[in-house]
C-alpha positions as CSV (number, residue, x, y, z in Angstrom):
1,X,210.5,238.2,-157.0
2,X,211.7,237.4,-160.7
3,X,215.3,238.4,-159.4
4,X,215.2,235.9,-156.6
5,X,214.0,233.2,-159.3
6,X,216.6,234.4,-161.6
7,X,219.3,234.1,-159.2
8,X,217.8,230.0,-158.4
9,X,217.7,229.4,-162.0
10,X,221.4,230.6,-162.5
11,X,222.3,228.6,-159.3
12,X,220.7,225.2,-160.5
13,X,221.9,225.8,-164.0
14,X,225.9,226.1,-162.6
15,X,224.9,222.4,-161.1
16,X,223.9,221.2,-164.8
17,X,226.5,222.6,-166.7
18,X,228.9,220.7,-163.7
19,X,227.1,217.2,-164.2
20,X,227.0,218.0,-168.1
21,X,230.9,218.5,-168.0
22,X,231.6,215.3,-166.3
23,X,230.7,211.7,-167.4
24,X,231.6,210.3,-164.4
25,X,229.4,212.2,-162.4
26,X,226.6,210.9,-164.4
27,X,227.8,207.4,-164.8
28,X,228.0,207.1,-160.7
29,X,224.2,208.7,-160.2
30,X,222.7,205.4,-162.1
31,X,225.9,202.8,-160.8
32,X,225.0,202.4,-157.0
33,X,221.5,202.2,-157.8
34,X,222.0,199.9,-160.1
35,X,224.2,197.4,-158.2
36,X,221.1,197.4,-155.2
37,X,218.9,196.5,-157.8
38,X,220.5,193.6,-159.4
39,X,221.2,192.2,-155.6
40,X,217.3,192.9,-154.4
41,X,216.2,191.9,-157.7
42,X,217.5,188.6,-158.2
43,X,216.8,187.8,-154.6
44,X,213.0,188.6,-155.4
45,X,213.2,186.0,-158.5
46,X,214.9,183.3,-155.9
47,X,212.0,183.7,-153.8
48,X,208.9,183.9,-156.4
49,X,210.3,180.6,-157.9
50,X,211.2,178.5,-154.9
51,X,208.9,179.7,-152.2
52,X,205.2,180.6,-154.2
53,X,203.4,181.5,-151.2
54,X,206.0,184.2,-151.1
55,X,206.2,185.8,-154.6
56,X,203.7,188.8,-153.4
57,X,205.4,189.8,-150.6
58,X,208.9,189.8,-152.2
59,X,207.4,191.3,-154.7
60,X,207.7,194.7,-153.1
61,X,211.4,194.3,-152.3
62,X,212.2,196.0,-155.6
63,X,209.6,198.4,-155.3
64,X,211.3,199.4,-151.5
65,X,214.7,199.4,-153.0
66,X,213.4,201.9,-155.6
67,X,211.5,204.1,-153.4
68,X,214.4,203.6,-150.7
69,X,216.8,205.3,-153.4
70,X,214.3,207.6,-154.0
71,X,215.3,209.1,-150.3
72,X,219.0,208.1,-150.3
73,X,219.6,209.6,-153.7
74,X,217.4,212.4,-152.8
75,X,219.7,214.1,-149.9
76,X,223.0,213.0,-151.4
77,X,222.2,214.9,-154.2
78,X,221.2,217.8,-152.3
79,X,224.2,217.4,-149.7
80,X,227.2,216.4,-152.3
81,X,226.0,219.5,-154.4
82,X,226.5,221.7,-151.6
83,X,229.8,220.5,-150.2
84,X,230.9,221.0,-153.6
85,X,230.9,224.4,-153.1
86,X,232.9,224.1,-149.6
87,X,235.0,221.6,-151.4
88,X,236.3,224.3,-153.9
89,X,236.2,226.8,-151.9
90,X,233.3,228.7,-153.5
91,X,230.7,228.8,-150.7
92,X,232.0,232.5,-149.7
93,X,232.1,233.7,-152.7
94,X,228.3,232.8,-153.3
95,X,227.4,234.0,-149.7
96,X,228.8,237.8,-150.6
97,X,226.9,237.9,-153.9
98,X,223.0,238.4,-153.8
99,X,221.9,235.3,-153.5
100,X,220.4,234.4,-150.2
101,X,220.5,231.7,-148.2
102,X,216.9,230.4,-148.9
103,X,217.6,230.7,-152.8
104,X,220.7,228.7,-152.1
105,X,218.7,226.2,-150.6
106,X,216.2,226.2,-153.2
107,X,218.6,225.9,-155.9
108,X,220.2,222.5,-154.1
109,X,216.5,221.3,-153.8
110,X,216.4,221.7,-157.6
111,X,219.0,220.1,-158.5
112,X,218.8,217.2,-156.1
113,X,216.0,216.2,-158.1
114,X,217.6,216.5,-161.1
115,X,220.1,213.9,-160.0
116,X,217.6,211.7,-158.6
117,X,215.9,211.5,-161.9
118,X,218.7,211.0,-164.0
119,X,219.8,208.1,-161.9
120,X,216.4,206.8,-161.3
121,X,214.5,206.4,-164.8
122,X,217.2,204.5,-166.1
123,X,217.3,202.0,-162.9
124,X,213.4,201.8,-163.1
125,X,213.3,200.8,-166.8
126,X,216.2,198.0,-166.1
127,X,213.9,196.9,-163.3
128,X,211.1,196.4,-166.1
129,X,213.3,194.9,-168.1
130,X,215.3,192.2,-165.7
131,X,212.3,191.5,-162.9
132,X,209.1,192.7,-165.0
133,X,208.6,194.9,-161.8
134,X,206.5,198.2,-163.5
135,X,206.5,200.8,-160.0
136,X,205.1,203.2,-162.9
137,X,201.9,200.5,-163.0
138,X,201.2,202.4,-159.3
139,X,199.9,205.2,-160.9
140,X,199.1,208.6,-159.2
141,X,200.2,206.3,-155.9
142,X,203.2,207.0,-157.3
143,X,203.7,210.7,-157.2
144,X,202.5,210.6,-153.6
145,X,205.1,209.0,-152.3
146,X,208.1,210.6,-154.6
147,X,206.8,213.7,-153.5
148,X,207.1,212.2,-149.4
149,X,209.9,210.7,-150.0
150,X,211.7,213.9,-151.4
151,X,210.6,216.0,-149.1
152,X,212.1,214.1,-146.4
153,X,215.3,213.9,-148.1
154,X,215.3,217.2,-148.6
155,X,215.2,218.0,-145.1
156,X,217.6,215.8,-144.4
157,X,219.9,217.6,-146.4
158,X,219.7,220.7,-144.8
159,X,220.7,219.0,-141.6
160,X,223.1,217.5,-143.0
161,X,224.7,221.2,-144.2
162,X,224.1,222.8,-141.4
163,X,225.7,220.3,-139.5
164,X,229.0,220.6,-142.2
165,X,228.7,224.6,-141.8
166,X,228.4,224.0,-138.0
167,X,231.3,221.7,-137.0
168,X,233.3,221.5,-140.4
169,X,234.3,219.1,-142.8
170,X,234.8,216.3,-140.0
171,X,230.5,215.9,-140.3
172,X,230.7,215.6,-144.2
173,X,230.2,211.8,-143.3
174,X,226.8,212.2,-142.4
175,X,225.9,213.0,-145.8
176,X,226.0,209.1,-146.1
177,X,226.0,208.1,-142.4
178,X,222.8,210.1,-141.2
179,X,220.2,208.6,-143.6
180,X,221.3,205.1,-143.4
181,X,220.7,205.3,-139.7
182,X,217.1,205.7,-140.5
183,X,217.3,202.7,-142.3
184,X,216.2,199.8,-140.0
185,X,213.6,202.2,-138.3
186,X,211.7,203.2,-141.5
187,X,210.7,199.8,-142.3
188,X,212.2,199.7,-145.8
189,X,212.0,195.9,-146.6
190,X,209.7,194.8,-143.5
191,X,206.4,195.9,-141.9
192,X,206.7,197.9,-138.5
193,X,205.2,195.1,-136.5
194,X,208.2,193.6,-136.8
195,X,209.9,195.7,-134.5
196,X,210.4,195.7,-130.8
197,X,207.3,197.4,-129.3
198,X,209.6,200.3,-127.4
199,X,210.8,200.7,-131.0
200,X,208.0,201.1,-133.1
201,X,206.6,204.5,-131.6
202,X,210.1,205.9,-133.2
203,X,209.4,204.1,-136.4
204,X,205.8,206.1,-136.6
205,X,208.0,209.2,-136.1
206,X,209.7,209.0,-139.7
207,X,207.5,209.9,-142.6
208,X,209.3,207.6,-144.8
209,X,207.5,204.2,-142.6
210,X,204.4,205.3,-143.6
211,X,205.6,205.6,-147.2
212,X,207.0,202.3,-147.0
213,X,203.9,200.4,-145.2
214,X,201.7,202.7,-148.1
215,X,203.8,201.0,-151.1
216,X,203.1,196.9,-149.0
217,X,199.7,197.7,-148.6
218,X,199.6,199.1,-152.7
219,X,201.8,195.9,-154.0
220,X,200.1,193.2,-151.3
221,X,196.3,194.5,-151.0
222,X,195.8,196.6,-153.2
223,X,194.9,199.5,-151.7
224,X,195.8,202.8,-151.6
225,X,196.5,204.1,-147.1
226,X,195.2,207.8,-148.4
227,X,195.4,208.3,-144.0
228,X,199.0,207.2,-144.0
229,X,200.1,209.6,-146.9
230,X,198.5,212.2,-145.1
231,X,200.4,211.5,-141.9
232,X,203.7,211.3,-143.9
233,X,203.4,214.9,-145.1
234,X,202.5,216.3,-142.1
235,X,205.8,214.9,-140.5
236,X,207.5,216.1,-143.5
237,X,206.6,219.8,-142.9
238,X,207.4,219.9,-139.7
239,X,210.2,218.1,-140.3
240,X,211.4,220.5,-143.8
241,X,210.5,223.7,-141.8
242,X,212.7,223.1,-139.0
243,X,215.4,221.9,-141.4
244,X,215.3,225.1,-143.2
245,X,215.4,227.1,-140.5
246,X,218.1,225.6,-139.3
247,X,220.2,225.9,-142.2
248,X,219.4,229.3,-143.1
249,X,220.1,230.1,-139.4
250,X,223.3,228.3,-139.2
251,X,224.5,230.1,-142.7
252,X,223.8,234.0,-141.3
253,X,225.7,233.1,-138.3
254,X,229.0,231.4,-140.6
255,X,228.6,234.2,-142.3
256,X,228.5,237.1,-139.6
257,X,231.5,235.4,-137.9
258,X,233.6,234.7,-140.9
259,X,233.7,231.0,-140.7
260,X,232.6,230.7,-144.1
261,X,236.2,231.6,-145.5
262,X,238.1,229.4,-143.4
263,X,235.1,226.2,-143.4
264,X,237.3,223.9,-146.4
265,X,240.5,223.8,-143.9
């Protein structure tokens, strides 16, 4: 036991030290959200000032572009760190050490939310500043929905590698394609009735919408959907656990056949 959390802790710190050695690495975690923020941000003050009977509910547009980075930030941390190691041609190297595959995984799960944090505080704070939007005034509501939110984009990730170990570099796109897809069906910036009826049965099927509809019914009533939360992590299990073993799965085979050497070509 301590030697597998030896071996995490050694893998996670190889991603700091590699963040730590590169300011633009850092500089681009807190850019891109910072660029959605000033867009959603500004369009929230357009429609608090002209439009008054609309200031509460575009109020939670900054709040859903927070939490939405919160996911997006989430698995491109946990993705990008990975196909770093295909990238430099290290992945074989780490496959005949020790380390297993489910300490590789925990190691990019680590670190993914290490990234997210370093790009996220900072954003959070500007929206403070700029928009007077406080997402920290949610509370313990909070940490619900960070903790949802990462877990699906942690599960996400692992599709997204296995996919990359599966088919080769050709699916590194999905690192950003895959997630953005989920986009228009998780509700970010609008409740689910707003959907077609055929399509809102697949909207109750991603954790993230009832993340979304909990942080409208926090900002806009007031309340706290306890039974939506509760819903959202049971997805997310389901959803993590079949992620994991699909990755791990995927990995042994690359690695039994070889593939693993010849993967960055």
């Amino acid at each position: 036991m301590s030697g597998s959390l030896n071996r995490i802790g050694a893998m996670t710190l190889r991603y700091c030290f590699l963040l730590r050695s590169s300011w633009p690495r850092l500089l681009e975690l807190v850019y891109w959200p910072a660029m959605q923020m000033l867009v959603w941000g500004f369009l929230q003050l357009f429609l608090s000032e002209d439009h008054s009977s609309l200031a509460m509910i575009s109020g939670t547009f900054v709040g859903a572009v927070l939490l939405w980075d919160v996911l997006f930030r989430g698995q491109l941390g946990f993705s990008v760190s990975f196909m770093e190691e295909i990238w430099s041609r290290n992945i074989a190297n780490l496959m005949m050490s020790p380390l297993r595959p489910i300490e590789l995984a925990a190691s990019l799960m680590l670190v993914s939310v290490l990234r997210l944090l370093i790009g996220m505080v900072p954003v959070s704070l500007f929206a403070l500043a700029l928009f007077h939007f406080n997402i920290y005034g949610l509370g313990f509501v909070l940490v619900i929905f960070f903790v949802n939110l990462v877990l699906t984009a942690w599960a996400i990730g692992l599709a997204v590698c296995g996919f990359v170990l599966r088919y080769g570099m050709g699916a590194e796109s999905l690192a950003w394609a895959l997630v953005m897809l989920l986009l228009p069906f998780c509700c970010v910036y609008y409740p689910v009735w707003i959907l077609p009826e055929w399509l809102q049965p697949i909207s109750w099927a991603l954790s993230p919408t009832y993340v979304f509809e909990g942080l409208r019914a926090a900002i806009i009533d007031q309340t706290f959907r306890g039974d939506l939360m509760l819903k959202a992590f049971a997805l997310n299990l389901v959803y993590l656990g079949a992620g994991l073993a699909t990755f791990i799965l995927i990995l042994r085979s690359a690695r039994r056949r070889g593939a693993l050497v010849s993967i960055g070509e």
